[in-house]
C-alpha positions as CSV (number, residue, x, y, z in Angstrom):
1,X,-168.1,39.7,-106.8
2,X,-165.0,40.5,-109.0
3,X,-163.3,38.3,-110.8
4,X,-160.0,37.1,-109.6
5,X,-157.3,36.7,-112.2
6,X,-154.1,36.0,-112.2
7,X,-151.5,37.4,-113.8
8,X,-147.6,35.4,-114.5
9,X,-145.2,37.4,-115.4
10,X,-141.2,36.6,-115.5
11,X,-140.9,36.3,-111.9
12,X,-143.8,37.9,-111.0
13,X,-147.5,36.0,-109.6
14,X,-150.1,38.4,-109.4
15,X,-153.9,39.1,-108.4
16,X,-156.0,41.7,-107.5
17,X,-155.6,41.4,-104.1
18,X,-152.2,39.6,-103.7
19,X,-148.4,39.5,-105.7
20,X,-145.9,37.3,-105.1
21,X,-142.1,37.6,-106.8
22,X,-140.2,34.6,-107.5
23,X,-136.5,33.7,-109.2
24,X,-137.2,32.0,-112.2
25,X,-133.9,30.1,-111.9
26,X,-134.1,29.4,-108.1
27,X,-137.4,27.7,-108.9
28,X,-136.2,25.8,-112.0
29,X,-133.5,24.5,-109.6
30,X,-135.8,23.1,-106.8
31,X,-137.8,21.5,-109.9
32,X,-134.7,19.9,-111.0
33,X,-133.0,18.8,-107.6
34,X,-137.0,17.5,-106.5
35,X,-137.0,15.1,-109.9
36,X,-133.7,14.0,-109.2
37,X,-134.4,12.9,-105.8
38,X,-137.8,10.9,-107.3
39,X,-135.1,9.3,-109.9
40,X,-132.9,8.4,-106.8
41,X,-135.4,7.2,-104.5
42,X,-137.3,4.8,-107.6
43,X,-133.8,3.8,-108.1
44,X,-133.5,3.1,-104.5
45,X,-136.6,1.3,-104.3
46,X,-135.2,-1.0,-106.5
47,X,-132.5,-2.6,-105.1
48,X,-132.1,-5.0,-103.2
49,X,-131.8,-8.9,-102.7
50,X,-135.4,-8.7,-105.4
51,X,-133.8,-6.8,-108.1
52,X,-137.2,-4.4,-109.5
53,X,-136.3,-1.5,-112.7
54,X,-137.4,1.5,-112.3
55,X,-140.4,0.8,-114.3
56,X,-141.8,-1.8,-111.9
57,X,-141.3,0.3,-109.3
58,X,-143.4,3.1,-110.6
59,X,-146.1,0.2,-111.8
60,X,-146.0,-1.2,-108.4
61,X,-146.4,2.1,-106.7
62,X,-149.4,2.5,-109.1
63,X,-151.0,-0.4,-107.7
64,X,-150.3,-2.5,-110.8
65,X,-146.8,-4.0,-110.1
66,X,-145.5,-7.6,-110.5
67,X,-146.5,-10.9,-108.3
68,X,-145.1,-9.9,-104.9
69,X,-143.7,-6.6,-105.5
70,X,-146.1,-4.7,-103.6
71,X,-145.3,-6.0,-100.0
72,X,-141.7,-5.6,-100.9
73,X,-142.1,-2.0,-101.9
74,X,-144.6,-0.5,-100.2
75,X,-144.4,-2.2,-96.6
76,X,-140.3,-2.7,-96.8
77,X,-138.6,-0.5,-98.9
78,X,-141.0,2.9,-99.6
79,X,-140.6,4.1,-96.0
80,X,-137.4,4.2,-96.3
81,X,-137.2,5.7,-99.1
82,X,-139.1,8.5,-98.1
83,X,-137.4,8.8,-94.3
84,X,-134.1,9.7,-96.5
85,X,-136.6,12.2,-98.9
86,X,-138.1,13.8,-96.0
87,X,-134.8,14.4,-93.2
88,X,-132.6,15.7,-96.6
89,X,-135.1,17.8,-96.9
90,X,-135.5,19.0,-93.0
91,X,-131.5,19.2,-92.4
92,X,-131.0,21.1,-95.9
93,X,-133.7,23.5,-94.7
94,X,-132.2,24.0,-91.0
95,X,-128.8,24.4,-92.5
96,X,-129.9,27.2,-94.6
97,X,-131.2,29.1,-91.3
98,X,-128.2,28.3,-89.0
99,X,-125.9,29.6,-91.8
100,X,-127.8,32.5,-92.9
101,X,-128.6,33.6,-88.5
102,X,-124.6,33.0,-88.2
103,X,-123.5,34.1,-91.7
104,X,-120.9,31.5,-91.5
105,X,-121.1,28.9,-93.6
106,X,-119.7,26.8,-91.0
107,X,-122.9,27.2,-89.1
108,X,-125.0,24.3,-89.3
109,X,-127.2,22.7,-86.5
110,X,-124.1,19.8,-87.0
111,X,-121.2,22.1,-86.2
112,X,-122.8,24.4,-83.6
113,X,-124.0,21.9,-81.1
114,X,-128.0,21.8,-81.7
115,X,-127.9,18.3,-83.9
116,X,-125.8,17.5,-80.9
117,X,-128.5,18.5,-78.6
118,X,-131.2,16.5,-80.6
119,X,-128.9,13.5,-80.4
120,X,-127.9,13.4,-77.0
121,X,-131.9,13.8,-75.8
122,X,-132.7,10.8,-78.3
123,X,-130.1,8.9,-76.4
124,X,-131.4,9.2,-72.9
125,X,-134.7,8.2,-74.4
126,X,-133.0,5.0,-76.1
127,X,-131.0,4.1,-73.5
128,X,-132.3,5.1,-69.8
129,X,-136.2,4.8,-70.7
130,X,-136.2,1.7,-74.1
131,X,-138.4,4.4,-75.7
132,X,-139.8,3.4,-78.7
133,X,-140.1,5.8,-81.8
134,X,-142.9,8.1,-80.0
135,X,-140.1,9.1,-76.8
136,X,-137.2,8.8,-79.1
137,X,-139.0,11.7,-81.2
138,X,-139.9,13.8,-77.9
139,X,-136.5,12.6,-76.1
140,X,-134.8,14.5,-79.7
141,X,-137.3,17.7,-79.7
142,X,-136.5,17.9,-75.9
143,X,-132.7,17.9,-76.3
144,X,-132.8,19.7,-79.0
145,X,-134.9,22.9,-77.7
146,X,-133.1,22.7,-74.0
147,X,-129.4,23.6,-76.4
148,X,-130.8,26.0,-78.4
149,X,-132.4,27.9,-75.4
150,X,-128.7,27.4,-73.4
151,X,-127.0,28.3,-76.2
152,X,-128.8,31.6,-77.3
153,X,-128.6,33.0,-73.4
154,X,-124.9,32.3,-73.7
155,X,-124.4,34.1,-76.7
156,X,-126.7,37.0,-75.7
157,X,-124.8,40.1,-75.4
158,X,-126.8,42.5,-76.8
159,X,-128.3,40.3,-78.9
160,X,-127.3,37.1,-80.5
161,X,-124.9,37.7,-83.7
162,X,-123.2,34.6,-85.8
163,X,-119.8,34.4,-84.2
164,X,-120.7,34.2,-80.6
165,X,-123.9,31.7,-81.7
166,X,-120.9,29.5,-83.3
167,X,-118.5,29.1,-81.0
168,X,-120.9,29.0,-78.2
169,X,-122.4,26.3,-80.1
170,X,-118.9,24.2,-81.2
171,X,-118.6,24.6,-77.0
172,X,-121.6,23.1,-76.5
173,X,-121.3,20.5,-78.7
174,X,-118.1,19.3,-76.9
175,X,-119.7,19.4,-74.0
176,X,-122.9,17.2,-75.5
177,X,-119.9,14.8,-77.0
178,X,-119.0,14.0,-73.6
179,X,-122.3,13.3,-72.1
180,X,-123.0,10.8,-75.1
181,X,-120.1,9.2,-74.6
182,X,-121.4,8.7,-70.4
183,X,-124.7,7.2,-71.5
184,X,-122.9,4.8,-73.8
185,X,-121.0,4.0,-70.7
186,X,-124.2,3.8,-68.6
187,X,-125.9,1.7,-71.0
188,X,-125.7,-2.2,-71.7
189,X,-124.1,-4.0,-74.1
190,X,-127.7,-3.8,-76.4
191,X,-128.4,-1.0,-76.3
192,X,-125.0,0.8,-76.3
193,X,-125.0,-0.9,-79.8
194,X,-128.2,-0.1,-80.5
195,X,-127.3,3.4,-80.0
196,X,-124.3,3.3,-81.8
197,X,-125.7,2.1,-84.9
198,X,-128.4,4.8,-84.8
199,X,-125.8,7.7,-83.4
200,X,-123.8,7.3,-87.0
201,X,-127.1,7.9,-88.6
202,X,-129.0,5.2,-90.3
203,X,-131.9,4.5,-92.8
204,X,-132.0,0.8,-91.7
205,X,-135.3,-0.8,-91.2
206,X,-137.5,2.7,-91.5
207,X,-141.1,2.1,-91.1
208,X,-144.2,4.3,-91.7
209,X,-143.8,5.5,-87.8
210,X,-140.3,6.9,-88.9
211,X,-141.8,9.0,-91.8
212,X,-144.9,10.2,-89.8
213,X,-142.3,11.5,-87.7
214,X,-140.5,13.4,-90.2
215,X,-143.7,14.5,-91.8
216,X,-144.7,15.8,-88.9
217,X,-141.9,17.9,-87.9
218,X,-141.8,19.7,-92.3
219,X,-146.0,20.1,-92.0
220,X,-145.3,22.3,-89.0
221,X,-142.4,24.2,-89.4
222,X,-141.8,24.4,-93.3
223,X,-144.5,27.5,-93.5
224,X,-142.7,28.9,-90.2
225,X,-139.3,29.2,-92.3
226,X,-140.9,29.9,-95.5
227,X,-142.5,32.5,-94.3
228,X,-140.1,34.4,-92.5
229,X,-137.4,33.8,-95.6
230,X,-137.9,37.5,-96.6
231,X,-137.1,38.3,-93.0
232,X,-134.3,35.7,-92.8
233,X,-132.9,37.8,-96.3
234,X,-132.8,41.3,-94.4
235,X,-131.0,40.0,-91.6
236,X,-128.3,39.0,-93.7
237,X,-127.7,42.8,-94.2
238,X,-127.8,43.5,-90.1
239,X,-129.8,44.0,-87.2
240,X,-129.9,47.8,-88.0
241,X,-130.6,47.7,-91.9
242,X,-133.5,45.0,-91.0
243,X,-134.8,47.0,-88.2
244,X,-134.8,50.3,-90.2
245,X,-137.1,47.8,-92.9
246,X,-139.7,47.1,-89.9
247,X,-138.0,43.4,-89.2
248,X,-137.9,42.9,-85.6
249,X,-134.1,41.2,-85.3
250,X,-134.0,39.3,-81.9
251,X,-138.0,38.3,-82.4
252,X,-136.8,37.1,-86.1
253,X,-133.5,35.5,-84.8
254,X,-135.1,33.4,-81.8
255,X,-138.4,32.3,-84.3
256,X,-135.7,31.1,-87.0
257,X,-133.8,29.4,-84.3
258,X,-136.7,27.5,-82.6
259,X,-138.2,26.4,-86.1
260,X,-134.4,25.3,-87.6
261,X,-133.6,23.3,-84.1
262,X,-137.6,21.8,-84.5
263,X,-136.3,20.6,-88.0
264,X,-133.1,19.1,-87.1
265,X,-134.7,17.3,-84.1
266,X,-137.3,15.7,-86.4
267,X,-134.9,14.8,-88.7
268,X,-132.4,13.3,-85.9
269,X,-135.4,11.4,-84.7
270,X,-136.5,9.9,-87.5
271,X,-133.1,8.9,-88.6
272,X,-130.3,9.6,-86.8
273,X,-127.7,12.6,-87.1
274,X,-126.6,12.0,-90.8
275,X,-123.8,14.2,-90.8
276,X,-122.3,16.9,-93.3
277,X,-125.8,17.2,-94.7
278,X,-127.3,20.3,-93.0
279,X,-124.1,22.2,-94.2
280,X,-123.0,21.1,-97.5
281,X,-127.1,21.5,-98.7
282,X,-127.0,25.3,-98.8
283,X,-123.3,25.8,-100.1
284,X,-124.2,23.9,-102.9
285,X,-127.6,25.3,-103.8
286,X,-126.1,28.7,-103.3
287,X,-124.2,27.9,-106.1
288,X,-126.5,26.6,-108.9
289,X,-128.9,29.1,-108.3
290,X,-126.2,31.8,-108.1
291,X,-128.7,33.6,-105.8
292,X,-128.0,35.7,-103.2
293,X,-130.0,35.1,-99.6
294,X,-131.1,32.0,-97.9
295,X,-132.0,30.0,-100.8
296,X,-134.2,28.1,-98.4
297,X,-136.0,25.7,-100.6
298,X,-133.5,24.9,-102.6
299,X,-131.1,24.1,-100.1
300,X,-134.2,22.0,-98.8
301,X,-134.2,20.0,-101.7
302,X,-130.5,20.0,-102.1
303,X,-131.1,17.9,-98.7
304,X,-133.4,15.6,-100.4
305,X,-131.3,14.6,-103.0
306,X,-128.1,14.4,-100.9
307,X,-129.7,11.9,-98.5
308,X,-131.6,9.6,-101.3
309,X,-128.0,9.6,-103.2
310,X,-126.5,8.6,-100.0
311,X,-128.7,5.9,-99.7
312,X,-128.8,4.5,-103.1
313,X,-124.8,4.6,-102.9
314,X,-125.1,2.5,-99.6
315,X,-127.1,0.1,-101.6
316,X,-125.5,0.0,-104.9
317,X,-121.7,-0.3,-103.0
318,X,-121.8,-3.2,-100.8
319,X,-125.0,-5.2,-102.3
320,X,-127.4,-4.5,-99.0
321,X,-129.0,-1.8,-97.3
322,X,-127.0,-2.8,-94.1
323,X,-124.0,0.4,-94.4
324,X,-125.4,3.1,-92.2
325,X,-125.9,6.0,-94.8
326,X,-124.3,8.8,-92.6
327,X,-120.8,6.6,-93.4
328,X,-121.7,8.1,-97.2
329,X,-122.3,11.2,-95.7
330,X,-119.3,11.3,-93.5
331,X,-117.0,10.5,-96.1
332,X,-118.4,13.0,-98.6
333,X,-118.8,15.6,-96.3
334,X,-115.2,15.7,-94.8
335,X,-113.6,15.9,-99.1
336,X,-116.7,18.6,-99.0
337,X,-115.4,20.5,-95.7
338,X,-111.8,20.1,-96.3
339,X,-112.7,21.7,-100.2
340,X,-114.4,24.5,-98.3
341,X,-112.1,25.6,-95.4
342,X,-109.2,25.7,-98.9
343,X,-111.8,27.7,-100.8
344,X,-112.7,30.2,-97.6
345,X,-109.0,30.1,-97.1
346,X,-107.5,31.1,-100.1
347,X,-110.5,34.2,-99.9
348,X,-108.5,34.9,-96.7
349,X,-111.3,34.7,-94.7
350,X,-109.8,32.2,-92.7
């Protein structure tokens, strides 16, 4: 049997049989933006009514924290902690496919109706059937899958290209707007706050069911998207360029579209549709990397650290966990778009 080495080069992972080719920045960046996310989610941790530095965080996490930390961390505070890790990092990822499919950066699963879709099919789980966090997950995927699959025959004309997908998509997510706003009427006073809470997208009492959910949905279609990202890259340069490479364009497009609505559903499930995320995580990792392409990772972890700021703003502002972290978003994200429709503007692409 030979002997398998491996060979690093700049940018370059070799063996005998295999070679992979990397950016040396881009993966610095995700390095960076992943530590920084820890930092804000032991920060996180933290806070709170039991006031815990950083270091007794980590200790406690170790399994050799102070009197009483542990339940506080681990059973209260960890999960959701890692619910904000885990759908930053899901909504970063999907809003690096939507925009790269659409080549819009205006094209996230928010703007173009299939966050909408998620939302909507959570809803009728939450509101016409009490479902717990096991239909509210299916009652997300569900939605989610039944806009993306109305949406792409809408747009089909020859195949599916980024303008049509977006303004089908802004249609359909007037049209999803309205049917929320019928099951809040529908609903009683409970659970139509219930629902409200949870439709401005929250992190409030997470548990470990929340996270399994969002676990889930990354351990399943994480290795989808990474591995069409070289796919996802030549479709940037068109249907016929990619098809010319040996990329099949419509197969591509509808397998990128079925694993980015899969990620946004999770992520609505398990917390809500925390808005601005899913669009603002690409632009920006676009620009530290200074990378063309998808920049799929590091949009992902953008998402991460996005969220898990977010929530350690919540807590640090008002003294409790208790502000809805999509408000954070919200507010950041409309100074974000408003920035972006200027920039895009004064391009004259607008």
């Amino acid at each position: 049997m030979q002997d398998e080495r491996v060979v690093v080069r700049h940018g370059l992972l070799r063996t005998r049989r295999w070679s992979l080719r990397y950016d040396v920045r881009a993966l610095l960046v995700c390095v960076t933006l992943a530590v920084l996310a820890a930092c804000a989610m032991v920060f996180a941790i933290g806070t709170g009514t039991y006031e815990l530095s950083p270091v007794e965080v980590v200790r406690t996490l170790a399994g050799n924290g102070p009197p009483g930390a542990e339940f506080i961390v681990i059973d209260l505070r960890l999960p959701r902690a890692l619910v904000a890790v885990l759908v930053g990092f899901g909504m970063g990822m999907a809003g690096a496919v939507f925009q790269s499919l659409t080549r819009n950066p205006l094209g996230s699963p928010d703007i173009t109706g299939f966050g909408n879709g998620a939302s909507a099919g959570a809803l009728v789980a939450i509101i016409l059937f009490d479902g717990g966090d096991a239909q509210t997950a299916i009652g997300a995927v569900c939605g989610g899958f039944a806009t993306a699959v109305a949406v792409y025959l809408l747009a089909w004309k020859r195949g599916v290209h980024g303008y049509r997908l977006v303004l089908v998509g802004i249609g359909a997510s007037a049209v999803l707007g309205s049917a929320t706003s019928y099951l809040y009427v529908r609903a009683d006073i409970g659970k139509a706050a219930q629902a409200a809470t949870w439709m401005i997208g929250s992190l409030n009492a997470r548990d470990w069911g929340e996270v399994r959910i969002a676990a889930l949905g990354l351990v399943l279609l994480v290795p989808v998207v990474l591995v069409c990202a070289r796919r996802l890259t030549m479709l940037e340069m068109g249907d016929d360029t990619a098809g010319a490479l040996g990329v099949p364009p419509e197969r591509t497009r509808l397998l990128l579209l079925c694993a980015g609505t899969g990620l946004t559903a999770m992520a609505v499930a398990a917390a809500g549709p925390i808005p601005f995320v899913a669009m603002a995580a690409p632009q920006l990792a676009r620009r530290v990397t200074r990378a063309p392409g998808p920049n799929v990772l590091p949009a992902a972890w953008m998402g991460a650290l996005l969220v898990s700021a977010a929530d350690l703003a919540t807590q640090r502002v008002t003294g409790s966990a208790l502000l809805p972290v999509g408000v954070v978003t919200g507010v950041a994200g409309g100074a974000y778009l408003a920035w972006l429709l200027r920039a895009e503007r004064k391009a004259d692409r607008v």
